[in-house]
N, C-alpha and C positions, 0 to 999 in steps of 0.2 A: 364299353357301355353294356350294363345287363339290365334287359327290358323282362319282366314278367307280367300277367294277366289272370283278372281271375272272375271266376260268376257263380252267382251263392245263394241262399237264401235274401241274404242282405242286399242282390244287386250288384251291377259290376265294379271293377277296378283294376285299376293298373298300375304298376309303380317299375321305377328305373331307379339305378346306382351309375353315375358318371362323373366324368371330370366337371369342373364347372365351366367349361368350354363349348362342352356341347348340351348344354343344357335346353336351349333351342330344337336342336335336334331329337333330344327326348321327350320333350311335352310333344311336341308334334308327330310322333310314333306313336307315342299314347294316344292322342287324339284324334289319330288314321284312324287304328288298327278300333276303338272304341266307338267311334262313329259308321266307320265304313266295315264290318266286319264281313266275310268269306264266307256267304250261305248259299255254297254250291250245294248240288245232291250229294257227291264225291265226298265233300268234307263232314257233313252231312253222318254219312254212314260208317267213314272212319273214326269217327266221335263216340257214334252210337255204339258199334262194336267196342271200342277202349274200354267204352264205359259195362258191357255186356261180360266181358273179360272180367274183366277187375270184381263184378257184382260176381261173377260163377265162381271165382278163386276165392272167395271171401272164407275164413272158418270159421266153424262154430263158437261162440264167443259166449258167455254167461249175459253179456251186455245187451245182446240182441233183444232176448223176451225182457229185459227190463227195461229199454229206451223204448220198445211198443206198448210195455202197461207205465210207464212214467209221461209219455208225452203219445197219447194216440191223434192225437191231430197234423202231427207233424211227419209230413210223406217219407221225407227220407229215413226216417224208423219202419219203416212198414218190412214184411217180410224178404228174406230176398227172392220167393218167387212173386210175390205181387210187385215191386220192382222191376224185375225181368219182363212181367206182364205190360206195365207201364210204360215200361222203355220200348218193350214190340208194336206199340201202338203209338208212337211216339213218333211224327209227320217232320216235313222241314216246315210245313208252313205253320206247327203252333209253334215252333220255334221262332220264325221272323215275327208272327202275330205279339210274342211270349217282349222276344225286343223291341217292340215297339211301342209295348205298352210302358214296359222301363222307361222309357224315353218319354213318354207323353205324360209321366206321372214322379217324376224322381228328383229330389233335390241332390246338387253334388257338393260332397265337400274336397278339398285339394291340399294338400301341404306341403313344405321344402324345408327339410333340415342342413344347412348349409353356412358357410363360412362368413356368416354377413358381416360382420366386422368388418373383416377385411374385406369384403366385394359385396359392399350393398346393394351395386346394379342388379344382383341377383334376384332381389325382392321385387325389383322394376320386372325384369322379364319375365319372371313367372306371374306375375299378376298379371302382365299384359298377353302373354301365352294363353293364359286359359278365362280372358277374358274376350278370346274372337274363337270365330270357326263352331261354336257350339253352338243347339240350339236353347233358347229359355226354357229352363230348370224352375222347378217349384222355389220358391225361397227355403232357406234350410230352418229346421226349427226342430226342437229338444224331443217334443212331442209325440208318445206312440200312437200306433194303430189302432183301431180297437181290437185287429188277429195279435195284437201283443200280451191280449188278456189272457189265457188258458188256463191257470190254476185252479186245481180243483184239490179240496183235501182228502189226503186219503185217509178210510175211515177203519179199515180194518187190516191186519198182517197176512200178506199176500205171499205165497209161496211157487215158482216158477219153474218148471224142470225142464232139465233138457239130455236126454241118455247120449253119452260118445265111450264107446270103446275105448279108455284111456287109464292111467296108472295112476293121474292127479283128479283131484276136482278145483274148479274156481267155482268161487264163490263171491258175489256182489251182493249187496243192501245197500239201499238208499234210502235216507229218511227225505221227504221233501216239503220246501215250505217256500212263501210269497218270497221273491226275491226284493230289495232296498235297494234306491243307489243312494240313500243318507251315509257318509264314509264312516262315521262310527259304527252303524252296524254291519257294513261289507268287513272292518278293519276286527270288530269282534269275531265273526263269523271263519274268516283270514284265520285269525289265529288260534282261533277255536280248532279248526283242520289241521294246524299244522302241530298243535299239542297231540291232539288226536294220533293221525297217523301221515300227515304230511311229511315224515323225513326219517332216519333212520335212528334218533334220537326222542321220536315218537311214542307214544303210552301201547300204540299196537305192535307196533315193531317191536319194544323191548321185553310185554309183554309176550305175543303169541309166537315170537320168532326166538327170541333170543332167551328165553324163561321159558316156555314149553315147548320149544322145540318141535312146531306145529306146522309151521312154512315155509316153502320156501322163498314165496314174495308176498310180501302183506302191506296195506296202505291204506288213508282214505283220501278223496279228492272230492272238488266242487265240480257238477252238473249246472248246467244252466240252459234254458230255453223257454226265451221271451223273457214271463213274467214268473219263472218258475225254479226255483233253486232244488238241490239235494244233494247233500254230502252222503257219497260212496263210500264204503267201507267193503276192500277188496283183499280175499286170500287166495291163497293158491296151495293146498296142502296135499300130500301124499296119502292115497286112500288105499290101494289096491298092492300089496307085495305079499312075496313068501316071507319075509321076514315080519314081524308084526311089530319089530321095532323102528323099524322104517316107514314104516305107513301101516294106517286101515281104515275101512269106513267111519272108525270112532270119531276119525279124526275130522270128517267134516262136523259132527253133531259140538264136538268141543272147541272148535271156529266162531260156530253159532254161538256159544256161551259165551265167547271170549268178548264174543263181537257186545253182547248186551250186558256184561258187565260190564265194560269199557265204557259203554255210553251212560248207563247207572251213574258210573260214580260221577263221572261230567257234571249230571244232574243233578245228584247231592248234596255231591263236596267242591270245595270251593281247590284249584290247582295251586300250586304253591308260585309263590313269588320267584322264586328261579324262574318255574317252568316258563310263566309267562313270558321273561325277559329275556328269556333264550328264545322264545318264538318270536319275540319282534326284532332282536336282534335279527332273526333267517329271514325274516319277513322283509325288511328292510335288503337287504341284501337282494334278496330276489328282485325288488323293486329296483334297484340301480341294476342289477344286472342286466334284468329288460329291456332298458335303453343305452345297452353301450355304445353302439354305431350309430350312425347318420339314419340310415332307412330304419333301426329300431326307432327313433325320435323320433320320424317322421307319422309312424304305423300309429303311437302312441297318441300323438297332437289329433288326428283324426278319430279316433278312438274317446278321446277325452273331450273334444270338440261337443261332443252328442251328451254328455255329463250333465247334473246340475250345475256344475262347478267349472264346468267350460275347460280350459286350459291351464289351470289352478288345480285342477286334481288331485296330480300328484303331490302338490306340495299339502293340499289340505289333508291329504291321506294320511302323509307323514307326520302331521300333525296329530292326526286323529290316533293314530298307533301309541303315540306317547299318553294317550289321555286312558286308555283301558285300564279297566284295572283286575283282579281275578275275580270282583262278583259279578262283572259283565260279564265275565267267560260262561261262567256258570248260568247267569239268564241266558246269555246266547243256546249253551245247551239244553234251555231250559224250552227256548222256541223251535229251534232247529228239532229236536227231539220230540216234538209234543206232538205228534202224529205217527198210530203204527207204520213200520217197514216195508218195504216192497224188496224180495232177496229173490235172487235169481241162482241157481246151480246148475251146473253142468258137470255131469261125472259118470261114471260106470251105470247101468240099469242095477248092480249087484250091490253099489253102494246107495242110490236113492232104495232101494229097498228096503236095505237096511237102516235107511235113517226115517224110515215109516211114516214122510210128514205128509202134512195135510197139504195137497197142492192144487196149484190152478195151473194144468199143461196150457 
């Protein structure tokens, strides 16, 4: 039986992989260790240090200065010496105060991915399991917070530095816009990334990697927090060598081009009916890949649970994937897009130099 635990922005949880024999035995682990948790001083400061560790080892990342001007409200973007500050100040008692308030304010949800067919007692014990021994929970409901609001548009193109003694630069942009959970537009959006640069079949990757010979890893991906979306657009190019066919500063300035033609034509032109069908083709794929196991299903029903669409999600998703077509791609790029860049770099002092931009350290 393997038991893990976890505490988050979101609140806590717990989840177990077991036979279906000891099934009893794992909701009632879960429900010790989640009710009665170990707020010695000892465990206390062994936490605190892990976590003290992990913040000092952290390296410089392109992402840092863009998850603090993409989402400034949210703590764990903050730098990592105000972090380190945070954490040094950081008591046993707002931690019991911190769980208690979870507990006095939290709805739970629960679920079991398992063999019911064939052992429908199952669904009896787990309903009966985690319907004793806890204290009343809020009732569950779809509904955000109102700390779920954040979005703010951004109004002008933001330039980010960060100097590292190094041979490469990274480079990140994020465009960012209101998040949906309507599945046509998460399913546009979906696929809009992965025409983009979600895959190695991608317009960046074939583009800036494989056509100019710019990268050596390039991508884009979805951001998300709260109510707040933004597809990343991520290089990693050679700036710095004696050979200048290997690298040079130039090579971040023509990253940046590559990056906003890319997004250009998104905007203009309408993607070809391949490309489409080859993203939902991966899209789909990805989607069953997700849930191949038991605890993947399980992670999911909770996840989907909190949906408009409840536990139906998926299948409406899938649905929704079929109905796109490429002028939705194109409005998708058309919103996603419609607010300047926030780009973040990290690279030599000799190559922000040279690439003379206008920045916000």
């Amino acid at each position: 039986m393997c038991i893990s635990f976890s505490a988050g922005g979101d609140g806590l949880g717990g989840a177990s992989v077991f036979y279906v024999e000891n099934i009893n035995d794992a909701i009632s682990l879960i429900k010790e260790v989640l009710m009665s948790p170990n707020f010695s001083q000892d465990e206390f400061d062994r936490a605190k240090q892990i976590i003290k560790d992990s913040i000092l080892s952290e390296k410089i990342s392109a992402y840092d200065k863009l998850s603090q001007e993409l989402f400034p409200s949210v703590k764990k973007y903050t730098s990592k010496e105000e972090r380190l500050k945070q954490l040094d100040e950081l008591t046993l008692a707002d931690i019991q105060n911190l769980y208690s308030q979870i507990l006095s304010t939290s709805q739970v949800n629960a679920s079991l991915s398992a063999p019911l067919d064939d052992k429908p007692y199952l669904q009896d014990v787990f309903n009966n399991e985690f319907s004793c021994g806890l204290p009343n929970f809020k009732p569950c409901t779809k509904e955000h917070s109102p700390s779920y609001n954040i979005y703010t548009p951004n109004t002008e193109p933001k330039i980010l530095t960060s100097a590292q003694e190094q041979s490469q630069a990274e480079i990140v942009q994020a465009y960012t816009y209101k998040a949906s959970e309507n599945v046509d537009d998460i399913a546009k959006i979906k696929l809009l990334n992965i025409i983009l640069g979600g895959g190695m079949s991608s317009r960046l990757f074939s583009d800036l990697r494989e056509d100019k010979k710019l990268a050596y890893s390039v991508s884009s991906s979805i951001m998300q927090e709260k109510d707040t979306q933004a597809i990343v657009l991520d290089i990693g190019t050679t700036t710095d060598s004696p050979d200048p066919n290997e690298g040079s500063p130039d090579n971040a300035r023509k990253a940046l081009e590559g990056f906003e033609r890319n997004v250009l034509l998104l905007k203009n032109e309408n993607v070809s009916e391949k490309e489409l069908e080859n993203a939902k083709i991966e899209y789909k794929s990805r989607i069953l890949n997700s849930i191949e196991t038991g605890s993947d299903k399980a992670t999911e029903f909770l996840t989907d649970k909190t949906s408009p669409y409840d536990i139906k999600y998926r299948e409406e998703l899938f649905d929704a994937i079929d109905r796109i077509t490429v002028d939705d791609i194109r409005a998708a790029a058309n919103y996603v897009f419609q607010n300047p860049p926030v780009t973040s770099i990290v690279a030599s002092q000799k190559t922000l130099d040279e690439l003379n931009l206008q920045t916000k350290n």
